[in-house]
N, CA, C and O of each residue as an XYZ file, in Angstrom:
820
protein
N     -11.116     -5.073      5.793
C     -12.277     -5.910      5.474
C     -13.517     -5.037      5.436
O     -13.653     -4.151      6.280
N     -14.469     -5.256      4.452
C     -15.371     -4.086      4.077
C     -16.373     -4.792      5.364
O     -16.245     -5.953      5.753
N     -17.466     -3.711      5.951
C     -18.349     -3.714      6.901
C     -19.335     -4.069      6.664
O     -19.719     -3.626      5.582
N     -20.368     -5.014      7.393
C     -21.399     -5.599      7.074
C     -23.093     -5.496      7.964
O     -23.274     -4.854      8.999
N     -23.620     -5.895      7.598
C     -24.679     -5.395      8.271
C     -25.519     -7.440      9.439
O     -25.621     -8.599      9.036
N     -25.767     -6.966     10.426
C     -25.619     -8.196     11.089
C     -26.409     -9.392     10.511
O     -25.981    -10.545     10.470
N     -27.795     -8.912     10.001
C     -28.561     -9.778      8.865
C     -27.908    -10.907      7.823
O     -28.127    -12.100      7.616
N     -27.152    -10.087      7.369
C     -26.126    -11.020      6.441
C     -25.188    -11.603      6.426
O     -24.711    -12.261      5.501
N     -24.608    -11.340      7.998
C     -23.252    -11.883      8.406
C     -23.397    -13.568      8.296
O     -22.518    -14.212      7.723
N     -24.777    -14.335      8.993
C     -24.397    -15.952      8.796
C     -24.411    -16.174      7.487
O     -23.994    -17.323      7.342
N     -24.785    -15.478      5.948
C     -24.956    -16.227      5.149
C     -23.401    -15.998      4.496
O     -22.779    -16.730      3.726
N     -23.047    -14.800      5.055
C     -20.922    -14.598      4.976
C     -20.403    -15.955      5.130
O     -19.610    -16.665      4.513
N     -21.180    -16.069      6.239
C     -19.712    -17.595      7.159
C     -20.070    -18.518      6.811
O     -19.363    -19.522      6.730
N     -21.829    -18.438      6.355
C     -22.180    -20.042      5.661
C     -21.145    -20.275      4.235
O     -20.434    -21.247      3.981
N     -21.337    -19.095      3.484
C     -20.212    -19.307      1.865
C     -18.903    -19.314      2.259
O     -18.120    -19.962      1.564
N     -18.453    -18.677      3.320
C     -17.100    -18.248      3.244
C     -16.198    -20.006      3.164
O     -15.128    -19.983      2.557
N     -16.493    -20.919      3.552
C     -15.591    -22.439      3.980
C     -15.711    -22.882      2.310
O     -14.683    -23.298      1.774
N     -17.005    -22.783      1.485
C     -16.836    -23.252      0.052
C     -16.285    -22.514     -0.592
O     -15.803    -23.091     -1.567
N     -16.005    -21.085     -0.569
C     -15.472    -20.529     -0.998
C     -14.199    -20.366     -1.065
O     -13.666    -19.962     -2.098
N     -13.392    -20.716      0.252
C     -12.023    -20.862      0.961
C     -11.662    -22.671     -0.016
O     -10.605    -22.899     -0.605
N     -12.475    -23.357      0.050
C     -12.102    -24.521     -0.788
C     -11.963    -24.603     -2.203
O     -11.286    -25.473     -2.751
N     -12.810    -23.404     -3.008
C     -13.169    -23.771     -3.964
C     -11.720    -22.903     -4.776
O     -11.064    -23.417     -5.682
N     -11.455    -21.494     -4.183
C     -10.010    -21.177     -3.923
C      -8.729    -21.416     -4.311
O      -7.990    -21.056     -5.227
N      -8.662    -22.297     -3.124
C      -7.538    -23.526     -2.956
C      -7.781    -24.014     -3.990
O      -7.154    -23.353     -4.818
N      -8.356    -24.841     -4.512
C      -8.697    -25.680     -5.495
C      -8.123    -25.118     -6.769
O      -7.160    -25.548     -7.403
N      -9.025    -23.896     -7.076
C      -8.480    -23.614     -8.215
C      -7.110    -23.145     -8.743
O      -6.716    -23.247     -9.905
N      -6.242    -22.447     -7.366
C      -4.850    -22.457     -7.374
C      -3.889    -23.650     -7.931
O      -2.942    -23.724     -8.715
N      -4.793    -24.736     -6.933
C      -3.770    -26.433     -7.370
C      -4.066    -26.611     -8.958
O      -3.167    -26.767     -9.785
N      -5.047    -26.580     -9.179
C      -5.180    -26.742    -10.900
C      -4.334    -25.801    -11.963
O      -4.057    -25.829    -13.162
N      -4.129    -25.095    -11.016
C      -3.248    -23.837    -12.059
C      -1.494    -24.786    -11.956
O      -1.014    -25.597    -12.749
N      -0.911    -24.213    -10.602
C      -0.042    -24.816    -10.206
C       0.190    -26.567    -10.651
O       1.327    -27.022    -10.773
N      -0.888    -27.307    -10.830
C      -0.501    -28.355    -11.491
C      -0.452    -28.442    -12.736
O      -0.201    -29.479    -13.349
N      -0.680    -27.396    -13.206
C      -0.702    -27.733    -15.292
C       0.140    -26.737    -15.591
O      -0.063    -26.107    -16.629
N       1.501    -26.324    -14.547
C       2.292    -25.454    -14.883
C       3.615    -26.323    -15.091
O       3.645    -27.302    -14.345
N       4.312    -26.237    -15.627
C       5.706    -27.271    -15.816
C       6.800    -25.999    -15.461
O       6.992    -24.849    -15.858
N       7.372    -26.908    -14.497
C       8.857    -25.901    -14.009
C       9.970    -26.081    -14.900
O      11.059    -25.524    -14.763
N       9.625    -26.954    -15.905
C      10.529    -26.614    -16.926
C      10.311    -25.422    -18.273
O      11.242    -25.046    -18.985
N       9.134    -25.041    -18.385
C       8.597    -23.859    -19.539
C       9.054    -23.256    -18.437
O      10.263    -23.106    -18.609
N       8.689    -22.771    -17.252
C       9.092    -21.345    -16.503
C      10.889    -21.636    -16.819
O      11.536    -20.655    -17.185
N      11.420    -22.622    -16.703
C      13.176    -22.302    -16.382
C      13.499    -21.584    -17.475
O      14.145    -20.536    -17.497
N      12.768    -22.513    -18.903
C      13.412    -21.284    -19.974
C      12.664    -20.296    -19.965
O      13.438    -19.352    -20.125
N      11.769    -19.947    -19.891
C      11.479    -18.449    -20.255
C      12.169    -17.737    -19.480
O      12.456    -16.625    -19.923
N      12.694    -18.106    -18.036
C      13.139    -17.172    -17.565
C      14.412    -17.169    -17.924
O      15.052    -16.153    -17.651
N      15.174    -18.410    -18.697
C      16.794    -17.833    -19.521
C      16.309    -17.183    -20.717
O      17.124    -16.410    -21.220
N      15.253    -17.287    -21.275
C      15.131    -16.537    -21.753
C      15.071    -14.775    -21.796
O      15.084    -13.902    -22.664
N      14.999    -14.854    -20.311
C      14.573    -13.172    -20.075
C      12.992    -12.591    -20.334
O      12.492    -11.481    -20.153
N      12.603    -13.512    -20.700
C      10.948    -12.908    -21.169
C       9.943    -12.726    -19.672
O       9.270    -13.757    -19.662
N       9.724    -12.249    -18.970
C       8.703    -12.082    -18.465
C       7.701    -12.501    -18.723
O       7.342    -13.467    -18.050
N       6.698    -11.951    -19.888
C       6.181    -12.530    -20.815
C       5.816    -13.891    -20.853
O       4.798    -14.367    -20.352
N       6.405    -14.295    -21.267
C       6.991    -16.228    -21.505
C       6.537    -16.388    -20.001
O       5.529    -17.064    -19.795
N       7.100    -15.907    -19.102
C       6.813    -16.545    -17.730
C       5.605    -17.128    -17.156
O       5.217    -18.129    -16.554
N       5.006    -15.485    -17.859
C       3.427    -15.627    -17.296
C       2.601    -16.340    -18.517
O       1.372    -16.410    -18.504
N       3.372    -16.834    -19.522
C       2.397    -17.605    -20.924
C       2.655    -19.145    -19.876
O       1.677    -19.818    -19.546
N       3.646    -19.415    -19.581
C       4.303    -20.730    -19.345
C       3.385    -20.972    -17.846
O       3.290    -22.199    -17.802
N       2.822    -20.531    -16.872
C       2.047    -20.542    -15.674
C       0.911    -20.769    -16.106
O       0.274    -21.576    -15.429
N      -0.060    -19.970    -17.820
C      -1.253    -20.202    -18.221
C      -1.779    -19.239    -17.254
O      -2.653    -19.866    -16.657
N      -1.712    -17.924    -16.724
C      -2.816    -17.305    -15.970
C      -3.436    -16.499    -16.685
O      -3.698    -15.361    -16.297
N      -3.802    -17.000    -17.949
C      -4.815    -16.455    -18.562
C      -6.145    -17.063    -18.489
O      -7.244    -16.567    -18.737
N      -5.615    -18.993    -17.847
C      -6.787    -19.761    -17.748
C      -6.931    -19.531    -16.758
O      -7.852    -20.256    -16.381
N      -6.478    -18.702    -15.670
C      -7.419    -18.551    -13.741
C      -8.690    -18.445    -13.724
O      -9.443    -18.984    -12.913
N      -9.052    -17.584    -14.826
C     -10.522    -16.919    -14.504
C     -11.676    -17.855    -14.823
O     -12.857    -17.668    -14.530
N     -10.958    -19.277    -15.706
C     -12.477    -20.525    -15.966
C     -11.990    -21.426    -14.687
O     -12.694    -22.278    -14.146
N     -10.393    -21.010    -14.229
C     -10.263    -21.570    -12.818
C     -11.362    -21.435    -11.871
O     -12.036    -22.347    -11.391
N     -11.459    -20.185    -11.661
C     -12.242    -19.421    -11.012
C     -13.378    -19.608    -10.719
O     -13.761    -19.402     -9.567
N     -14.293    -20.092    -11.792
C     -15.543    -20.069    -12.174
C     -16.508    -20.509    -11.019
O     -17.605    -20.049    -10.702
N     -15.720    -21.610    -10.445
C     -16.158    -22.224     -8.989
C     -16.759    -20.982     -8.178
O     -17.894    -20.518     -8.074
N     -15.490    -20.641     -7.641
C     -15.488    -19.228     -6.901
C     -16.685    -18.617     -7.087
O     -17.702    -18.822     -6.425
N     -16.507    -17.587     -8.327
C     -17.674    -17.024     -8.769
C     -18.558    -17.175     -8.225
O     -18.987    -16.423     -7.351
N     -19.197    -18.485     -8.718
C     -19.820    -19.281     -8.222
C     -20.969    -18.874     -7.235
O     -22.173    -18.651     -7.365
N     -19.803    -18.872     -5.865
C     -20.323    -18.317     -4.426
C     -20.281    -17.270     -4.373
O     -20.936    -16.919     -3.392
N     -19.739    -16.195     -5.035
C     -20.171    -14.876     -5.263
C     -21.463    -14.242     -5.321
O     -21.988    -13.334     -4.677
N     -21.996    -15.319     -6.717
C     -23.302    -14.932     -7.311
C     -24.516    -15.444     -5.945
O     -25.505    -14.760     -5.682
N     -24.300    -16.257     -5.489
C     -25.211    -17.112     -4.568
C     -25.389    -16.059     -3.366
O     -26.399    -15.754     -2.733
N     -24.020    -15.596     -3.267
C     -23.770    -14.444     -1.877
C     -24.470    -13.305     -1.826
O     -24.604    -12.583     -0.838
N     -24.975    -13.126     -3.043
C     -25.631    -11.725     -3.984
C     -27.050    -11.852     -3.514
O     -27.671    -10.999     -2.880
N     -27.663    -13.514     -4.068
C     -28.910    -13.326     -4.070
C     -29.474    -13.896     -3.005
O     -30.692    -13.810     -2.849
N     -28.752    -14.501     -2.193
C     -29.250    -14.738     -0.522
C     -29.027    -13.913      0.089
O     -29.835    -13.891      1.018
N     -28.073    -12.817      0.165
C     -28.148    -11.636      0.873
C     -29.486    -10.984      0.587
O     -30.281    -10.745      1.496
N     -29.764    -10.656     -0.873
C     -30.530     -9.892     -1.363
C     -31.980    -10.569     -1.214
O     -32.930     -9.810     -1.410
N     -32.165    -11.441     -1.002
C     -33.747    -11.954     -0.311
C     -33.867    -11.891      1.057
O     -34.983    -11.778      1.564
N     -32.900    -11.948      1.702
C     -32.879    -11.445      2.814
C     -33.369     -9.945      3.475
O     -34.066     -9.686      4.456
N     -32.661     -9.066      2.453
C     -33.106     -7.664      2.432
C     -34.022     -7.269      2.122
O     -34.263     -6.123      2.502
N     -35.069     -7.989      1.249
C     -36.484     -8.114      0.725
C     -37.266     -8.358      1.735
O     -38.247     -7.649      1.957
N     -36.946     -9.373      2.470
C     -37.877     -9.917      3.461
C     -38.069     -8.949      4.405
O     -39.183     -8.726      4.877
N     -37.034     -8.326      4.738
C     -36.851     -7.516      6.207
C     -37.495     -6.069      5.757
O     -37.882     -5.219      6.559
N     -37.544     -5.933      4.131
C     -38.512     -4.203      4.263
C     -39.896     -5.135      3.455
O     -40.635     -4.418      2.780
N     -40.159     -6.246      3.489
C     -41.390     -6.878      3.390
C     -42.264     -6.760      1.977
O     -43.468     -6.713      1.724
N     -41.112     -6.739      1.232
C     -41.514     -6.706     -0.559
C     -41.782     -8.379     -0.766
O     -41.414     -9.402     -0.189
N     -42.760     -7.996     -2.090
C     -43.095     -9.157     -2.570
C     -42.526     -9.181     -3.679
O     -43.251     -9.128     -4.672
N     -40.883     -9.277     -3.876
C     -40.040     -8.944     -5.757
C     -39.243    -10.395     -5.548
O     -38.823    -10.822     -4.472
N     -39.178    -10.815     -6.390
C     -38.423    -12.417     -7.335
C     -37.255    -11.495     -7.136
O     -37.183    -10.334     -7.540
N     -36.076    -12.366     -6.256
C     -34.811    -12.133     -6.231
C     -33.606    -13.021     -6.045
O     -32.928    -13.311     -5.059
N     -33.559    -13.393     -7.452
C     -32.583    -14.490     -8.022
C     -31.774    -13.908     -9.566
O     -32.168    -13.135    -10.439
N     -30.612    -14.612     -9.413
C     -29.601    -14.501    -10.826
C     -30.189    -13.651    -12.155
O     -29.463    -12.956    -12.866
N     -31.649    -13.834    -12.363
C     -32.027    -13.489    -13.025
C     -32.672    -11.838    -12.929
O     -32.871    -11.143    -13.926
N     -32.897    -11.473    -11.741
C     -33.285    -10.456    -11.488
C     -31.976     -9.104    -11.840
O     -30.832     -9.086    -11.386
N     -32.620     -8.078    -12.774
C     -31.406     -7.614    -13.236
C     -30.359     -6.523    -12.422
O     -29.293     -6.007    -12.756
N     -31.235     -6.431    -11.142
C     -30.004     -6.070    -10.356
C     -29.389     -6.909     -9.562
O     -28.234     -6.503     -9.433
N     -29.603     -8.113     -8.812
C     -28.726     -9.484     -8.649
C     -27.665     -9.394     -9.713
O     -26.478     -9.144     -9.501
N     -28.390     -9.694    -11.230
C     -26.902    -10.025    -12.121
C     -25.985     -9.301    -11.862
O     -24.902     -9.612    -11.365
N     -26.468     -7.992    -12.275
C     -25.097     -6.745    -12.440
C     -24.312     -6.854    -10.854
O     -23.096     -7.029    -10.930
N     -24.681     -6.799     -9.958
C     -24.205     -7.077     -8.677
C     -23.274     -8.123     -8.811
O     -22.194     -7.957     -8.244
N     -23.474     -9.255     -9.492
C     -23.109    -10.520     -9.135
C     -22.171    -10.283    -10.286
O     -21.043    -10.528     -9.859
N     -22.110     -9.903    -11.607
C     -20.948     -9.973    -12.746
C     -20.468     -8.982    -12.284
O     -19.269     -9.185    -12.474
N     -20.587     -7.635    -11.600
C     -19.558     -6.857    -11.003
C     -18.444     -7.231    -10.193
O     -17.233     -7.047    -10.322
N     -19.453     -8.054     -8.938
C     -18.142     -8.356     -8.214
C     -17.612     -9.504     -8.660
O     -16.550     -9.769     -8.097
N     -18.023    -10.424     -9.611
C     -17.329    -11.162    -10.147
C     -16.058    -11.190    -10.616
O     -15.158    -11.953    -10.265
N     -16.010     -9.903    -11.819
C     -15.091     -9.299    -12.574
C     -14.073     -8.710    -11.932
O     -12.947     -8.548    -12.402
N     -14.620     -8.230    -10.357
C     -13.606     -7.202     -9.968
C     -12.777     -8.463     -9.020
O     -11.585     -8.366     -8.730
N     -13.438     -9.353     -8.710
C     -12.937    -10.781     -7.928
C     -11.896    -11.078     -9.079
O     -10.824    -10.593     -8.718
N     -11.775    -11.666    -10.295
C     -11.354    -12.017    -11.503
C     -10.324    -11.336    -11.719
O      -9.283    -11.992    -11.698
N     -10.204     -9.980    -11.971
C      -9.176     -8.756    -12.128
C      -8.276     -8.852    -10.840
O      -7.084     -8.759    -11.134
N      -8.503     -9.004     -9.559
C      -7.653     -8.642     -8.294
C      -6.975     -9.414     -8.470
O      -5.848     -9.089     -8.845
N      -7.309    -10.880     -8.291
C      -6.826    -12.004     -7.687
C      -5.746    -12.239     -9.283
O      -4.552    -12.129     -9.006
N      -5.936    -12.441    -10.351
C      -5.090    -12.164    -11.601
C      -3.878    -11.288    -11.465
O      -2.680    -11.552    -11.366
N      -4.480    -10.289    -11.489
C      -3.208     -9.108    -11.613
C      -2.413     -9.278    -10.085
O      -1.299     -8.766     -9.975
N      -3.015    -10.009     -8.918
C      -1.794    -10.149     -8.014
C      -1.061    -11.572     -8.379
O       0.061    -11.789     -7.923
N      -1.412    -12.084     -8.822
C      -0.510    -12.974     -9.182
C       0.408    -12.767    -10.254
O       1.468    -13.384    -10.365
N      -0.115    -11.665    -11.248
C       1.269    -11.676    -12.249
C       2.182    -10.897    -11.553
O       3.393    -11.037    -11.725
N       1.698    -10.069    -10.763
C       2.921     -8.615    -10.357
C       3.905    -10.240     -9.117
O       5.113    -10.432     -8.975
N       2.939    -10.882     -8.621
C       3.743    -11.489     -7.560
C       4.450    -12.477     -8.444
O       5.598    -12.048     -8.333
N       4.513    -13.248     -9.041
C       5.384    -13.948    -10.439
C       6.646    -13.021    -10.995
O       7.840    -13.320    -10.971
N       6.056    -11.863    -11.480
C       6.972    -10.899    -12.150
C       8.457    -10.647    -11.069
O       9.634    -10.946    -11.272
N       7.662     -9.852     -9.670
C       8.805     -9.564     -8.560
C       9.449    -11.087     -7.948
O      10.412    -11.121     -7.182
N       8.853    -12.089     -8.353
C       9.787    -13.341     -7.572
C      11.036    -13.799     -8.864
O      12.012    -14.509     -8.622
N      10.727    -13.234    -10.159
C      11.736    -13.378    -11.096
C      12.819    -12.432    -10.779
O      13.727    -12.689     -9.989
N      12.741    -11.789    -11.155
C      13.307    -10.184    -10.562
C      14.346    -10.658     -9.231
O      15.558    -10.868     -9.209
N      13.295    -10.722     -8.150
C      14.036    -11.306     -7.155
C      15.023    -11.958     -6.931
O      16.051    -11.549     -6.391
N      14.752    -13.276     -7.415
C      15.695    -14.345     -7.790
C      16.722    -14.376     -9.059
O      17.290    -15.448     -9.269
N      16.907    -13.632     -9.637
C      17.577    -13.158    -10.508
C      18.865    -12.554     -9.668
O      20.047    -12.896     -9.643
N      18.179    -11.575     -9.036
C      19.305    -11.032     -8.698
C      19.886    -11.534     -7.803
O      21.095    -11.304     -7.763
N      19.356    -12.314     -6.851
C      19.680    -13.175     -5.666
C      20.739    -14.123     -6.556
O      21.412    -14.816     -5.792
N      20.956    -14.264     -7.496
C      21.812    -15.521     -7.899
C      21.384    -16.559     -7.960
O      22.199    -17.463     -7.776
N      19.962    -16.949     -8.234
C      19.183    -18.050     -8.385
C      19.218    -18.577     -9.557
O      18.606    -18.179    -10.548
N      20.326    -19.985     -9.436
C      19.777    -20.636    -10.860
C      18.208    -20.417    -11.649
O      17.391    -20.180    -10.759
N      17.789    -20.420    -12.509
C      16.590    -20.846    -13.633
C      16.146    -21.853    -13.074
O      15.201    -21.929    -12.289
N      17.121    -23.022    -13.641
C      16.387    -24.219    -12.467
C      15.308    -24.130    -11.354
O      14.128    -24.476    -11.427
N      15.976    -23.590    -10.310
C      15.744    -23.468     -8.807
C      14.670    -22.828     -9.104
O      13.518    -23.232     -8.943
N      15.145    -21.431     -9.713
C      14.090    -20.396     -9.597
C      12.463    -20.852     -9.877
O      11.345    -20.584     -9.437
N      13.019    -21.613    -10.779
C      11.298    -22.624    -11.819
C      10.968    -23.174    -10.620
O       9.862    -22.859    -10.179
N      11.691    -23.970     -9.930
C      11.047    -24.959     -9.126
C      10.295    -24.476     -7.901
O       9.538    -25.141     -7.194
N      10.767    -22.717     -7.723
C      10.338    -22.191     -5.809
C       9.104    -21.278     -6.835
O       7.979    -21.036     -6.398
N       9.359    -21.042     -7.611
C       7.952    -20.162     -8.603
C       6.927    -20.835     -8.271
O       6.114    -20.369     -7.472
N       6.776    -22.097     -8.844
C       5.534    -23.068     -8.904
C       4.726    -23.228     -7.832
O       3.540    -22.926     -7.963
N       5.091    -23.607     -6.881
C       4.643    -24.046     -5.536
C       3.562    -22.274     -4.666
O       2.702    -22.079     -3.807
N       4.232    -21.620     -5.443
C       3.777    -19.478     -4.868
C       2.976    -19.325     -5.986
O       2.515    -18.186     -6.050
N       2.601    -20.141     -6.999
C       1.499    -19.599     -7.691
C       0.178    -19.142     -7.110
O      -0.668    -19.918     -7.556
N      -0.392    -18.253     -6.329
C      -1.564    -17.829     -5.634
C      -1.177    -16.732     -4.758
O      -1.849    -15.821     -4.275
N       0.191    -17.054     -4.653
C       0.487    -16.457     -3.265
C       0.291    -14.422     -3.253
O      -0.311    -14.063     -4.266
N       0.640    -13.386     -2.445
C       1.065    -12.421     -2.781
C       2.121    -11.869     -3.123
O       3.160    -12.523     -3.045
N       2.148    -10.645     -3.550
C       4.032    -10.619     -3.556
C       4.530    -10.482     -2.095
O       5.385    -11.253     -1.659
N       4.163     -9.812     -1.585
C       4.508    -10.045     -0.099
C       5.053    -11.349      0.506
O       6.083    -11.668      1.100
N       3.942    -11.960      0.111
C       3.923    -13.143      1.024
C       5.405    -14.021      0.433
O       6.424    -14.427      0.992
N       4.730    -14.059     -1.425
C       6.281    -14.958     -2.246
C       7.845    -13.994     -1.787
O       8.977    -14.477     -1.775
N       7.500    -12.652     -1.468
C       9.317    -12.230     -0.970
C       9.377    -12.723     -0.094
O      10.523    -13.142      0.068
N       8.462    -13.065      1.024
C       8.592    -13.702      2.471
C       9.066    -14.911      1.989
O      10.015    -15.277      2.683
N       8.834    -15.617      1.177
C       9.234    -17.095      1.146
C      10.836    -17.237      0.613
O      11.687    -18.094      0.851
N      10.850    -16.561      0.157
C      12.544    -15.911     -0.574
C      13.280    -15.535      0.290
O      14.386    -16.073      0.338
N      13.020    -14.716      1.062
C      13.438    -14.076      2.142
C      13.745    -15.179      3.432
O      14.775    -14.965      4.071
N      13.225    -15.892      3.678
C      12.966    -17.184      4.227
C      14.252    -18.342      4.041
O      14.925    -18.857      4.933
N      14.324    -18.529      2.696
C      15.100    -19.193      1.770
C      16.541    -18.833      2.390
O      17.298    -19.412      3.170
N      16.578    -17.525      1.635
C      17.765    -16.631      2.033
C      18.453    -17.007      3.362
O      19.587    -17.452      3.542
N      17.555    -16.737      4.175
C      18.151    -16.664      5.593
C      18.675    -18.081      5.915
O      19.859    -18.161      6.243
N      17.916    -19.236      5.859
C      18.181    -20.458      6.210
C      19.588    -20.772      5.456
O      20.481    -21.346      6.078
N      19.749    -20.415      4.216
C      20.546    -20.772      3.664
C      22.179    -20.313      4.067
O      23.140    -21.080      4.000
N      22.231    -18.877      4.496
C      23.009    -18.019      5.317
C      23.112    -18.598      6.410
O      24.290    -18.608      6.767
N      22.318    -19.176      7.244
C      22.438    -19.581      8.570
C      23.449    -21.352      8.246
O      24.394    -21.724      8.941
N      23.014    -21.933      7.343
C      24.372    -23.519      7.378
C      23.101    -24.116      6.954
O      23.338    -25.323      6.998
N      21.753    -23.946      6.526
C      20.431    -25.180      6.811
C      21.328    -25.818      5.713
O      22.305    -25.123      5.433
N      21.226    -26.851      5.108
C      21.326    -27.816      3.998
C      19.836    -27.405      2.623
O      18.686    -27.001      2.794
N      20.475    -27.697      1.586
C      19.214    -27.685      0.975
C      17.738    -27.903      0.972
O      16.814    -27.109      0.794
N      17.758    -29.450      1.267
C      17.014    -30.327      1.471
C      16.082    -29.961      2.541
O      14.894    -29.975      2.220
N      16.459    -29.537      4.115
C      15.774    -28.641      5.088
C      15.190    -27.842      4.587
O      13.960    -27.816      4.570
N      15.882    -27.060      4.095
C      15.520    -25.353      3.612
C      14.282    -25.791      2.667
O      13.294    -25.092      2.893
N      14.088    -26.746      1.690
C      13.225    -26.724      0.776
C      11.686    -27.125      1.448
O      10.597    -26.645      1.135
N      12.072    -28.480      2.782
C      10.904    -28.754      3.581
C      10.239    -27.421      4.011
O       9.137    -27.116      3.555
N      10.922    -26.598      4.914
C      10.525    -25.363      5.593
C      10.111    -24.398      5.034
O       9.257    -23.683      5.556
N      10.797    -24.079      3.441
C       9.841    -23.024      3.212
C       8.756    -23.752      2.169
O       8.198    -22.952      1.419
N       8.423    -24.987      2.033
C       7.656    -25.289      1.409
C       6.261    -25.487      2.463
O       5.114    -25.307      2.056
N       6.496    -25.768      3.452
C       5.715    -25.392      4.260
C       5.335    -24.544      4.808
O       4.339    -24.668      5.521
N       6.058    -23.243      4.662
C       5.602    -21.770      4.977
C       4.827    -21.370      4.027
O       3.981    -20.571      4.430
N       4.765    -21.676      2.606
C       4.267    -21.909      1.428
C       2.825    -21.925      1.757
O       2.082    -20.956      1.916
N       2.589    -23.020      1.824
C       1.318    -23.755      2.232
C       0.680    -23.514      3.041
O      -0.498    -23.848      2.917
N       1.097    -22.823      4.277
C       0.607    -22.129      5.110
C       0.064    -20.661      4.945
O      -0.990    -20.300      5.467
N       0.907    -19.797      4.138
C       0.238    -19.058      3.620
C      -0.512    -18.969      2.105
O      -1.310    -18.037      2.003
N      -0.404    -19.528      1.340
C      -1.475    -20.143      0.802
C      -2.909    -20.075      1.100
O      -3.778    -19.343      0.627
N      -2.980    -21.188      2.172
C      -4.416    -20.655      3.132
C      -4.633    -20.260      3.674
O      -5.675    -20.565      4.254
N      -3.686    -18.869      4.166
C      -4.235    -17.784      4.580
C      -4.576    -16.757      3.328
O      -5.360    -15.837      3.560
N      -4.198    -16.848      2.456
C      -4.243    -16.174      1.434
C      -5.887    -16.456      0.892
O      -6.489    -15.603      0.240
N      -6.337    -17.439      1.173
C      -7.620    -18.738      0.326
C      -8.888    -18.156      1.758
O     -10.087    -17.909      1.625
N      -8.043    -18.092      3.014
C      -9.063    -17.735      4.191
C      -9.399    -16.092      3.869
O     -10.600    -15.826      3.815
N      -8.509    -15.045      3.665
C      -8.461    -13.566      3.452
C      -9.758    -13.340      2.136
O     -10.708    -12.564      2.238
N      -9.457    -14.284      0.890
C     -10.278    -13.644     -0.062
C     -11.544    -14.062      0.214
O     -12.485    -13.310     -0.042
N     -11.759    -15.345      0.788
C     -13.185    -15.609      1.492
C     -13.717    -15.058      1.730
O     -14.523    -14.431      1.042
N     -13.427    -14.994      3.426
C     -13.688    -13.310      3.959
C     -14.373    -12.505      3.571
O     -15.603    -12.493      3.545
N     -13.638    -11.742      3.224
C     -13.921    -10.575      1.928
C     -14.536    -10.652      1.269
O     -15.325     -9.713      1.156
N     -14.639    -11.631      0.474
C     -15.475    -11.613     -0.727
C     -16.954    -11.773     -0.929
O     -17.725    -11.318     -1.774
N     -17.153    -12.769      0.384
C     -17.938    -13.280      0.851
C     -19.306    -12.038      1.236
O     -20.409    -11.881      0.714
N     -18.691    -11.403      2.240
C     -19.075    -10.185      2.965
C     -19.283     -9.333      2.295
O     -20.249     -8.602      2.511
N     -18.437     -9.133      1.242
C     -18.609     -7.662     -0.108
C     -19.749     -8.139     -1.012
O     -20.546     -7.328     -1.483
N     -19.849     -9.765     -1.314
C     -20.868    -10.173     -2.208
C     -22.252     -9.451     -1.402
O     -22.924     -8.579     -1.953
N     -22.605    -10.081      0.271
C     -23.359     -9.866      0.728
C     -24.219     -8.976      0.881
O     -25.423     -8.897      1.121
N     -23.071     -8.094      0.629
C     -22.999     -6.672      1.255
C     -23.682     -5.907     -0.013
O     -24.328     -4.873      0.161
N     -23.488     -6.506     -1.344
C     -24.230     -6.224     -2.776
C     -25.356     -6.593     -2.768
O     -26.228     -5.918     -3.316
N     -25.636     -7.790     -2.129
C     -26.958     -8.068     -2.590
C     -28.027     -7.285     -1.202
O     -29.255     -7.334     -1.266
């Protein structure tokens, strides 16, 4: 977690809870306009490709926009803050042209992370389950629910799967439990980029 200076830390924790919501949020909108039936075929299909057309994570980033959002805000309340304390008299808002660049920087680089971990974590849960012997079906249906997640976290949920299933659980168990391990990390996943993001915005402006 990048380091902060103590000035700016409450306006961190003030964004960080809308930010942690706004997050979440935009994950469920993804995850709900995804059909586990386009992922089953693309993935008999073999396309990778197809996988990540059929999820739409090309639309995350107007997902996103929320997010952003508190990025840009994180920029320029930090950054009046820092004004005040060396006792300048400079306009420091969105419009001010080092706010922007601050604020579309870490925007973009917010936009790029959180994207590209979700395709690599999509890509390795195909892969995964492929070789695991995972119907298409199935596979569509445990994809959907890990849209946000990391790859880490989606092998953990596989991995999870695996074991219960080895151990005698029944389907039906197995699907409660790791759908709730799911969800649980989820928002830890939604609490981590907060955090961070929050603090790095701050930390710009």
């Amino acid at each position: 977690m990048p380091t902060t200076t103590p000035n700016i830390i409450p306006i961190a924790e003030r964004l960080r809870g809308p930010m942690r919501v706004r997050f979440l949020r935009a994950v469920r909108r993804l995850q709900a306009e995804t059909s586990a039936t386009q992922i089953m075929r693309a993935i008999e299909l073999g396309d990778l490709g197809a996988v990540q057309s059929a999820i739409k994570i090309s639309s995350l980033p107007g997902k996103l926009a929320p997010v952003l959002d508190v990025v840009g805000s994180a920029v320029v309340q930090a950054g009046r803050v820092a004004i005040l304390d060396i006792g300048l008299s400079v306009r420091f808002d969105i419009r001010n042209p080092f706010a922007e660049a601050a604020a579309l920087h870490h925007r973009a680089r917010l936009v790029r992370d959180v994207s590209s971990a979700t395709q690599k974590a999509i890509g390795n849960l195909v892969r995964r389950g492929l070789s695991e012997g995972i119907h298409p079906r199935e596979l569509a249906r445990l994809i959907k629910p890990m849209i946000g997640l990391t790859t880490n976290q989606a092998s953990s949920a596989l991995h999870l799967r695996s074991q219960m299933l080895k151990a005698g659980a029944n389907a039906q168990t197995t699907q409660k439990t790791v759908g709730r391990w799911i969800e649980k990390k989820l928002r830890e996943r939604a609490e981590t980029i907060a955090r961070t993001e929050t603090i790095r915005a701050s930390n710009a402006g």
